[in-house]
C-alpha positions as CSV (number, residue, x, y, z in Angstrom):
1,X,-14.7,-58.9,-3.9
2,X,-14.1,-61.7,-5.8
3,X,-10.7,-61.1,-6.4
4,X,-8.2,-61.3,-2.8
5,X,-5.4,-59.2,-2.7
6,X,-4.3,-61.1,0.2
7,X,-3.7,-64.1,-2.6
8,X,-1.0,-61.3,-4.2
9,X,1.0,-61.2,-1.8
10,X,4.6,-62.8,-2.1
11,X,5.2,-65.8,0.3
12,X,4.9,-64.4,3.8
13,X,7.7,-63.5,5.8
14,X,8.4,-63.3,9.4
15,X,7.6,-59.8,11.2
16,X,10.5,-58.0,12.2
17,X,9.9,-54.5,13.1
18,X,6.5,-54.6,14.6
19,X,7.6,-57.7,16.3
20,X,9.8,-55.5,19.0
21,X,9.8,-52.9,21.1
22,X,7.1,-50.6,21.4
23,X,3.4,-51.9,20.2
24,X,2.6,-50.7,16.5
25,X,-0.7,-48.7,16.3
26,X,-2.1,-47.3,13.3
27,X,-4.8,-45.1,12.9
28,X,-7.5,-44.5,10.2
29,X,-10.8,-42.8,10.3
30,X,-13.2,-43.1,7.1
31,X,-13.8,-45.9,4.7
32,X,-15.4,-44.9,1.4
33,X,-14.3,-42.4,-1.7
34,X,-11.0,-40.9,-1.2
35,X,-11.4,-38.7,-3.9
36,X,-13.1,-35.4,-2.3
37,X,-10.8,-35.4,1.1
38,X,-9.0,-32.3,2.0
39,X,-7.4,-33.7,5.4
40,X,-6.5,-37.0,3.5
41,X,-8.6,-39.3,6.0
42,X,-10.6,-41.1,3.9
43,X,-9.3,-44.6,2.4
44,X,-11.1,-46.6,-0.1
45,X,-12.0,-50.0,1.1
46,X,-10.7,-51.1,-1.3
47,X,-7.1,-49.4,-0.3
48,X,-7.9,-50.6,2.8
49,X,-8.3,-54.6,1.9
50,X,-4.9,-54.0,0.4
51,X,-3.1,-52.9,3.6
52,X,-4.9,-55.7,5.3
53,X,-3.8,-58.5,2.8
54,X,-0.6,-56.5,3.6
55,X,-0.2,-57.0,7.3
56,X,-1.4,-60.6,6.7
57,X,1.1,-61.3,4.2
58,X,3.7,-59.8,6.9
59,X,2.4,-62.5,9.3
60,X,0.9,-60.0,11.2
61,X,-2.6,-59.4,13.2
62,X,-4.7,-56.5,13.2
63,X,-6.5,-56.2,16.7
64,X,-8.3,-53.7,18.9
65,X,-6.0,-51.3,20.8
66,X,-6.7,-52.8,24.2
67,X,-6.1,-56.1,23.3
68,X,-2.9,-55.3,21.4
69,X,-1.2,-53.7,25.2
70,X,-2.4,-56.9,27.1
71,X,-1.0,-59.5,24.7
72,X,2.0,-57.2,24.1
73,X,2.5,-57.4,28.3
74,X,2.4,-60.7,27.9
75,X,5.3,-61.3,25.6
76,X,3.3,-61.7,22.5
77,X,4.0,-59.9,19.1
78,X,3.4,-60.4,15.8
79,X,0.1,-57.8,16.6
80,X,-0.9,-54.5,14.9
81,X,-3.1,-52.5,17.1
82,X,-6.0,-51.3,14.2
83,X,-8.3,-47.7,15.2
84,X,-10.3,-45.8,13.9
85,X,-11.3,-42.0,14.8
86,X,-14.2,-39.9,14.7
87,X,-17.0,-42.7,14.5
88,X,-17.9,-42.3,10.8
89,X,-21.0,-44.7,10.1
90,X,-19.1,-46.4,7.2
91,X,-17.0,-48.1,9.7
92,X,-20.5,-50.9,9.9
93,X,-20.6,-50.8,6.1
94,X,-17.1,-50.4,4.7
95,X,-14.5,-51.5,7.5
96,X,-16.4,-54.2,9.7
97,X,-16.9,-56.8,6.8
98,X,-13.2,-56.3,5.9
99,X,-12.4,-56.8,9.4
100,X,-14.2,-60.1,9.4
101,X,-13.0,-61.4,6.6
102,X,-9.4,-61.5,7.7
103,X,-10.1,-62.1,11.1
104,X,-9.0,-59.0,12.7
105,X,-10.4,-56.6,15.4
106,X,-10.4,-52.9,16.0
107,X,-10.8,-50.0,18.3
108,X,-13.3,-47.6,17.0
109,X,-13.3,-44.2,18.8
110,X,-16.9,-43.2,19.1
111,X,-18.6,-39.6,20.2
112,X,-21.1,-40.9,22.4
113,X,-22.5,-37.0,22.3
114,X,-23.6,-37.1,18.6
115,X,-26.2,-39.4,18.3
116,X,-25.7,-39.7,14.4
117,X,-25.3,-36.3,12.5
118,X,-22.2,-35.2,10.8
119,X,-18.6,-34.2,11.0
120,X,-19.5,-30.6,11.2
121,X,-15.9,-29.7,13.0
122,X,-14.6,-29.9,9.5
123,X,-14.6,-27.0,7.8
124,X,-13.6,-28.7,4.8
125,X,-14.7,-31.1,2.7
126,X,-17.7,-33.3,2.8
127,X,-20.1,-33.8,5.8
128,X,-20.3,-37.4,6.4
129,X,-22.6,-39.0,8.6
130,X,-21.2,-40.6,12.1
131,X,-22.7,-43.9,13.9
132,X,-26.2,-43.6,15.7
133,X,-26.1,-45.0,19.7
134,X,-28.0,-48.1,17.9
135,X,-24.8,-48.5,15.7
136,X,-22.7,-48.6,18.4
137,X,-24.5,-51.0,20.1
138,X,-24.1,-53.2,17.0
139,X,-20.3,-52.6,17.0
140,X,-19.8,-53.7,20.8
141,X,-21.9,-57.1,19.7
142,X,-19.5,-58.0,16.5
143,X,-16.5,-57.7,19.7
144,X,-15.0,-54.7,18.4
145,X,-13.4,-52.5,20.9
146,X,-15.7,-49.6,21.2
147,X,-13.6,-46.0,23.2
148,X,-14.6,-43.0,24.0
149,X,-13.2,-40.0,21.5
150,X,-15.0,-37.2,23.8
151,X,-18.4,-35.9,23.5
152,X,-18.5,-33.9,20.7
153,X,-15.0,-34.0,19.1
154,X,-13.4,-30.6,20.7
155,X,-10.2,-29.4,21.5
156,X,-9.6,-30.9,25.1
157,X,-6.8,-28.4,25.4
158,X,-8.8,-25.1,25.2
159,X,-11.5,-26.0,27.3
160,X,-12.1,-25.0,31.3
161,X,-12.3,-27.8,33.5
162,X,-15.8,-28.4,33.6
163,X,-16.4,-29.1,30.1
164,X,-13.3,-31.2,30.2
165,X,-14.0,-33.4,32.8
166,X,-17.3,-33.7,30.9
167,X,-15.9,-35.0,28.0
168,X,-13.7,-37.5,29.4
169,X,-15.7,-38.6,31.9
170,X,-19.4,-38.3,30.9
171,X,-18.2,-39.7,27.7
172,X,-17.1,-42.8,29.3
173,X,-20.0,-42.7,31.4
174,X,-22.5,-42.9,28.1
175,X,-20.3,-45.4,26.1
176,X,-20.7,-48.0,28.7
177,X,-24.4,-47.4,28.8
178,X,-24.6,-48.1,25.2
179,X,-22.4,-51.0,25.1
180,X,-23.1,-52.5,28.9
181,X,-18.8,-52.1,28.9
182,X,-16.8,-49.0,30.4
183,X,-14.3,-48.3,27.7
184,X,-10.5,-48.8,28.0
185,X,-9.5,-46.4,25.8
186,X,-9.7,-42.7,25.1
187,X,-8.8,-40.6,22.1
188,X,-7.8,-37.3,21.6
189,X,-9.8,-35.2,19.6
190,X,-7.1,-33.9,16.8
191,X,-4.7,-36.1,17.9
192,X,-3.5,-33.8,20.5
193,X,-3.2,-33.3,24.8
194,X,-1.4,-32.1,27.1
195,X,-1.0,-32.6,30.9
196,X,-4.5,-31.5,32.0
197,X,-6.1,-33.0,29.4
198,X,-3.9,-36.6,30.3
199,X,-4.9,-36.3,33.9
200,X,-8.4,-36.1,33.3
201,X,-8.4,-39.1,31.1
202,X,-6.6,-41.0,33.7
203,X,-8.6,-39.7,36.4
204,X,-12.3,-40.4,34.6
205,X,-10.8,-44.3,34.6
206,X,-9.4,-45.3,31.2
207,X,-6.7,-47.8,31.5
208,X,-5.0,-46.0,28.0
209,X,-5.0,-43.0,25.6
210,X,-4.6,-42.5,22.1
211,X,-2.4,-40.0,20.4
212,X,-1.3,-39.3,17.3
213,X,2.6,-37.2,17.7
214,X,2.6,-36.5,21.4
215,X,6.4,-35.5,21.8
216,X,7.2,-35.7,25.7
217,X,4.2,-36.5,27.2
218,X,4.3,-40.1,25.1
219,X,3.2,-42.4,27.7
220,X,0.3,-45.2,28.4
221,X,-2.3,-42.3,28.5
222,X,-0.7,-40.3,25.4
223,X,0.3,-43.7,23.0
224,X,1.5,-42.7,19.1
225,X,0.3,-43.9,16.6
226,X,0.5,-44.2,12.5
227,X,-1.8,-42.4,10.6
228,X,-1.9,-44.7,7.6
229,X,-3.9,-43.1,4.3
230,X,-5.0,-43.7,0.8
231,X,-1.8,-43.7,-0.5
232,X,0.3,-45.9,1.9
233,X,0.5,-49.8,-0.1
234,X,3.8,-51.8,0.5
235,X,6.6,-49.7,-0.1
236,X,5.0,-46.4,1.8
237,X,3.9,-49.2,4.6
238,X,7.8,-50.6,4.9
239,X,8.9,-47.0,5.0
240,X,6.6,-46.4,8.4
241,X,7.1,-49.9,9.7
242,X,10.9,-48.8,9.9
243,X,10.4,-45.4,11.2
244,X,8.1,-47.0,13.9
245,X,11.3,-49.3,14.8
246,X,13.8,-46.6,14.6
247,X,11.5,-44.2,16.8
248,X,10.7,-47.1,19.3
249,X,13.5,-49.2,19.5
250,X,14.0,-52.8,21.6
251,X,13.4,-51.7,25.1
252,X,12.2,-48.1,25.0
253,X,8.7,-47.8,27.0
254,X,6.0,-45.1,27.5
255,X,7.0,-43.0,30.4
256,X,4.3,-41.9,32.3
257,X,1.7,-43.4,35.2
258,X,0.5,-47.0,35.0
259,X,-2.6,-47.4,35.2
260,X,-4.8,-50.1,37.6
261,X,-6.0,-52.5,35.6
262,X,-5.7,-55.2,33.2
263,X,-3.6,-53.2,31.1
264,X,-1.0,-52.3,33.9
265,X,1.8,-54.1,32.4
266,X,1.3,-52.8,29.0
267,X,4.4,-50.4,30.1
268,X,7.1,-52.8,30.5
């Protein structure tokens, strides 16, 4: 990549949206060709060292999830909270030396239930291969975040309560096995909970959830988040910066039980 887009970018300005208000968390979930994608989740890494050089060129830092609540509780912005979903394998090849280069973190939201195989709850679309234990083990060592996304990647919502407190909890259980950390975080398989499925995840230990449009139950253990694509570059990435600011204005928190913690204070 001899070529950095990052060096295209007009003279950065200050951040003024994201800098306010409620943390900015966007999510993606495979790097590699965009062009066979029915659900519109795959960006090209290309695409995505664009919309890094963008945040850069905003003055802004891409960092794990966790990270992005504690420094936001401590006054700091100026921080984009970067994820990734599902545990796709490309994340090591594609994302992680993209990651490096600009000096920015992320969560990745692994299924610590599929060691490798595919994404075979798509019905659609290509079967793509997802990170092996070893994989993740390689992850938590380049300090990425490394969460727990279930099991198996199921709807948390239609399950009985056995199998859900299985996937919260057993999850966690295997993710710190494989990384010698108990995760932070949780995400919710299709982006969706409700108040079973938020109780569990608080109750198995996470400090924090991940959501995608969670309507009334937003809180610390239902956060939204900005699906970024393919097609968002500058002006698409403006539009959602200002939407995040008008949704989450100065001073408007997650509702919802703090969690003990490190990340405690990530509510006020």
């Amino acid at each position: 990549m001899a070529n950095d887009p990052s060096a295209r970018v007009a003279a950065p300005r200050s951040p003024r949206p994201a800098a306010a208000g409620r943390p900015w968390i966007w999510t993606y979930h495979s790097v590699g060709d965009p062009s066979d994608d029915p659900y519109g989740i795959t960006v090209s890494p290309e695409r995505l060292e664009a919309q890094l050089a963008w945040l850069r060129g905003r003055r802004l830092t891409g960092v794990g999830v966790g990270t992005l609540l504690r420094e936001h509780a401590r006054g700091r912005r100026g921080l984009v909270g970067l994820s990734f979903d599902d545990g796709y394998a490309d994340f090591v090849d594609e994302a992680l030396p993209l990651l490096r280069r600009y000096g920015f973190t992320a969560t990745v939201f692994v299924l610590p239930g599929r060691d490798g195989g595919t994404n075979d709850w798509d019905p659609k679309g290509p079967r793509k291969p997802l990170l092996t234990h070893a994989q993740v083990r390689q992850l938590a060592r380049t300090g990425m975040e490394v969460g727990s996304h279930g099991l198996y990647h199921r709807d948390l919502t239609a399950l009985p309560d056995e199998e859900l407190h299985a996937e919260t909890r057993h999850s966690r259980e295997l993710v710190r096995e494989l990384t010698g950390t108990a995760p932070e975080g949780f995400c919710h398989p299709y982006g969706y909970a409700d108040q079973r499925v938020l109780d569990s995840v608080r109750e198995a230990g996470y400090a924090y959830g991940c959501s995608l449009q969670p309507g009334s139950l937003v809180g610390v253990f239902a956060l939204p988040r900005t699906h970024v694509s393919h097609a968002d570059q500058g002006l698409r990435l403006r539009a959602k910066e200002l939407r995040h600011h008008m949704r989450h204005r100065a001073g408007r928190t997650p509702s919802g039980p703090v969690p003990a913690g490190p990340l405690a204070e990530a509510r006020r």
